[in-house]
N, C-alpha and C positions, 0 to 999 in steps of 0.2 A: 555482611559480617559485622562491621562494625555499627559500637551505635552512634550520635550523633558525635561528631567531631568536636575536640576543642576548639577553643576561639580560634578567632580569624586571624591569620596571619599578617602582621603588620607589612609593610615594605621593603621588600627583601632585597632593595638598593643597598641597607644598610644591615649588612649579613650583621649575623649573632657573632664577637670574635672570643678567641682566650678560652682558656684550659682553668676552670678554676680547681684545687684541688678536692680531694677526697674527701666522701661526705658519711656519715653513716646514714642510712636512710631504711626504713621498714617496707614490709612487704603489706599492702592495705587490701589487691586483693590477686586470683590468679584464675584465669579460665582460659578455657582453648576453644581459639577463635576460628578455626582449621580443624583437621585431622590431624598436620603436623604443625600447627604453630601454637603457641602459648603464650599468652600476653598477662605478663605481672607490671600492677600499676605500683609505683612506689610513692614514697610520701615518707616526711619530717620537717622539720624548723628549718632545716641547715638547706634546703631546695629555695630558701625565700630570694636568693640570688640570683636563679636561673633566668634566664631571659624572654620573654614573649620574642616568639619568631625564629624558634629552636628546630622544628620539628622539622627532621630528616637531618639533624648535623648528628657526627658519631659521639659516642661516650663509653665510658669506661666503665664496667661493673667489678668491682673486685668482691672474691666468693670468698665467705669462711669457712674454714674448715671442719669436719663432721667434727662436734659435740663443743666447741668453740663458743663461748661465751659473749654474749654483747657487750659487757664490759672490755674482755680480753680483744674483741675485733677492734673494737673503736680506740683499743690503745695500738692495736698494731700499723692502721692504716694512719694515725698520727707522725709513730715513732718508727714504723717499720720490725720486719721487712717487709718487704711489697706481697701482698697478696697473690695468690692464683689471680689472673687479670684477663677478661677479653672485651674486645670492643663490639660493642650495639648500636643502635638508633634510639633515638629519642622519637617515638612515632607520636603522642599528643603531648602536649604539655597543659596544664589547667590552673594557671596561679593560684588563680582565684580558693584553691583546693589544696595547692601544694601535691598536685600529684603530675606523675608522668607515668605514663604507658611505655615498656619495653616489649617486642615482640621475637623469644625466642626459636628458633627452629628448632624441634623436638627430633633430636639424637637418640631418645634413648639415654642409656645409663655411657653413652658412649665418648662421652667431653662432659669436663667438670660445669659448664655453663647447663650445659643441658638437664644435666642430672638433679642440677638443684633450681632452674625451672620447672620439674617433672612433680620435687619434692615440697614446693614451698607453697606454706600456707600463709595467712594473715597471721602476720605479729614477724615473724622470720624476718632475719636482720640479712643484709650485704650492704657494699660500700659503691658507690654512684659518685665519677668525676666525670667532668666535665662540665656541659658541653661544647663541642671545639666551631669552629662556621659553617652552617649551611654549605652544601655543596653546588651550590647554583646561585650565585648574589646577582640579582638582578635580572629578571624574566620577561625578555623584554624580545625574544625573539617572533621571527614572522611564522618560526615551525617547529616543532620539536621534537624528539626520539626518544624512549625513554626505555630503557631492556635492562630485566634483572632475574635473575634465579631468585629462589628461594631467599639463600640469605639478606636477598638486595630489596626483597618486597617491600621491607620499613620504608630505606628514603626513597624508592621510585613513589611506590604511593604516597608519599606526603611532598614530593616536589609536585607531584598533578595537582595535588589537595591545594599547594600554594600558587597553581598558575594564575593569570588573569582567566576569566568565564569564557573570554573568549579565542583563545590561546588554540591551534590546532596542532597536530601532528601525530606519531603512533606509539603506541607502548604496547611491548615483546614482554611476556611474562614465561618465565618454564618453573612449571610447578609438578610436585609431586603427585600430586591426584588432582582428580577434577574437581572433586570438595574443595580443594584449597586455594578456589579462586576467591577470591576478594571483593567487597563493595564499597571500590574507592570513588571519593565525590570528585575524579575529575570532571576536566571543560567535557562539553559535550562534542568539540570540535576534535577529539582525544580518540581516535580510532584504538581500541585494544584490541589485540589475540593473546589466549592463554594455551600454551603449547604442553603437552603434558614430558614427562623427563620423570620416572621413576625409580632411576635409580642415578642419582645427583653424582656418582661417583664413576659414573659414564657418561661424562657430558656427550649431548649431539651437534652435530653443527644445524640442527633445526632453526633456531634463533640468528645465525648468522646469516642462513642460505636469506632466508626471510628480509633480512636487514638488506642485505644487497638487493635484493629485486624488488625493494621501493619504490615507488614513483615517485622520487626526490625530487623537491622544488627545484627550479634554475634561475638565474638570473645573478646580477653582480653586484646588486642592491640588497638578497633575497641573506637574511640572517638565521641558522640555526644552532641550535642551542640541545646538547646530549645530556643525559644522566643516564647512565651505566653502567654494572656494576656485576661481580659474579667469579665463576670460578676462574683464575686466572690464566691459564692455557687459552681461556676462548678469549678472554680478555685482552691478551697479547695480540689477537689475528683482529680482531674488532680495532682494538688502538691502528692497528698498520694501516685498516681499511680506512679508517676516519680522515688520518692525519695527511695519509697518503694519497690515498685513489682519490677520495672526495677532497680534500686539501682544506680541511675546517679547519679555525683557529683555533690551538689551543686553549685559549679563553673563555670560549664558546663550549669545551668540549670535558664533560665530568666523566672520566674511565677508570672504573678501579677496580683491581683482581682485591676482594674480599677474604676469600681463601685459596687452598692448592689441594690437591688430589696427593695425599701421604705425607701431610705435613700437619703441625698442629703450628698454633697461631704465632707463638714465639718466634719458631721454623721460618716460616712467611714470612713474616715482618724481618724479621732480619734477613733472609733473603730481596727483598724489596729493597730494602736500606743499600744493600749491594749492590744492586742493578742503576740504582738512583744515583751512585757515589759517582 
């Protein structure tokens, strides 16, 4: 699917950190890399700060509104108020270019991120913060797991992209069609399955049954290391299993409900914030 990756990820001992604020940035260009995913590469001046060694930490897009001027956006996300807002991956970054790839999940006209995914052409303005740290600093396990739905494709595939070559363990993908499999440069030590799930708003426990009946390394030496990510119902029973039955460190262990089944992102997030308090 993709085509050649950005640069090589420097050493991700020393995660990418800090939220810098709101940038305005253009739309350079937009194609669909899937059936449902849509990848718009952004670009402007104000990205010369962004980090080498971004790619899979989250960021912020804030969307303007239908007939919204470049002028009037870039005085809003200065002065306020806060934009329509939701959070992405940063899937390549390209200094060299000032550009980065965001990959969104095509909704349809059915969330404002989507809709103007669907709609945007080159020259098309939104606003770009961040980005916040890598979700995995320091990749240094003996084994790895790596399960995401749809929304979680960006940083699963770009924490494989950043492993060592020689890095083993599995990655659980549930994707809408079978077209929407992906051509990520992981290790080749990287066992994938891509489980199909078409209708993302019935999750299955396909992904779970799966994860449990691994042939998980042993030993009391033996270090691994997760990235995963998805609808949060499954994510809740996956965190129990991790922390729980298998007793992994949470240091070791990246788990996050992305979104929720009749909630929109606000919802979520402030939900989470409550669970967290």
């Amino acid at each position: 699917m993709f085509a050649a990756p950005g640069p090589a990820l420097p050493d991700l001992k020393r995660p990418a950190r800090g939220k810098p604020g709101a940038r305005l940035v253009t739309v350079a260009a937009s194609r669909r890399i899937t059936p449902n995913m849509i990848r718009l590469t952004l670009t402007g001046p104000d990205l010369a700060d962004v980090r080498i060694g971004c790619e899979g930490a989250n960021c912020k897009i804030l969307l303007p509104e239908a007939g919204q001027t470049r002028e009037g956006f870039a005085q809003q996300i200065k002065q306020g108020p806060r934009p329509v807002t939701r959070t992405y991956t940063v899937r390549h970054w390209r200094p060299e270019a000032l550009e980065l790839d965001v990959d969104f999940v095509d909704h349809g006209n059915e969330g404002p991120a989507s809709a103007f995914a669907n709609r945007a052409v080159p020259g098309d303005f939104c606003g770009f913060a961040g980005p916040g740290p890598v979700k995995l600093a320091g990749l240094t396990a003996d084994w790895y797991l790596v399960a995401a739905d749809m929304s979680a494709l960006p940083v699963a595939a770009a924490t494989l992209e950043a492993m060592p070559r020689d890095a083993r363990g599995v990655a659980i993908f549930e994707v809408t069609d079978p077209a929407d499999r992906q051509q990520i440069d992981a290790p080749e030590g990287i066992v994938q399955h891509w489980l199909p799930l078409p209708d993302p708003h019935r999750p299955s426990q396909a992904q779970e049954t799966l994860i449990r009946a691994l042939d998980w390394p042993e030993g009391p030496d033996v270090r691994v290391q997760t990235c995963i990510a998805g609808e949060s119902a499954v994510i809740k029973s996956l965190r129990a299993y991790l922390h729980q039955d298998r007793a992994l460190p949470r240091k070791d262990t990246y788990i996050s409900g992305y979104w929720k089944i009749g909630l929109v992102e606000e919802e979520h997030q402030a939900e989470k914030r409550r669970d967290n308090a």
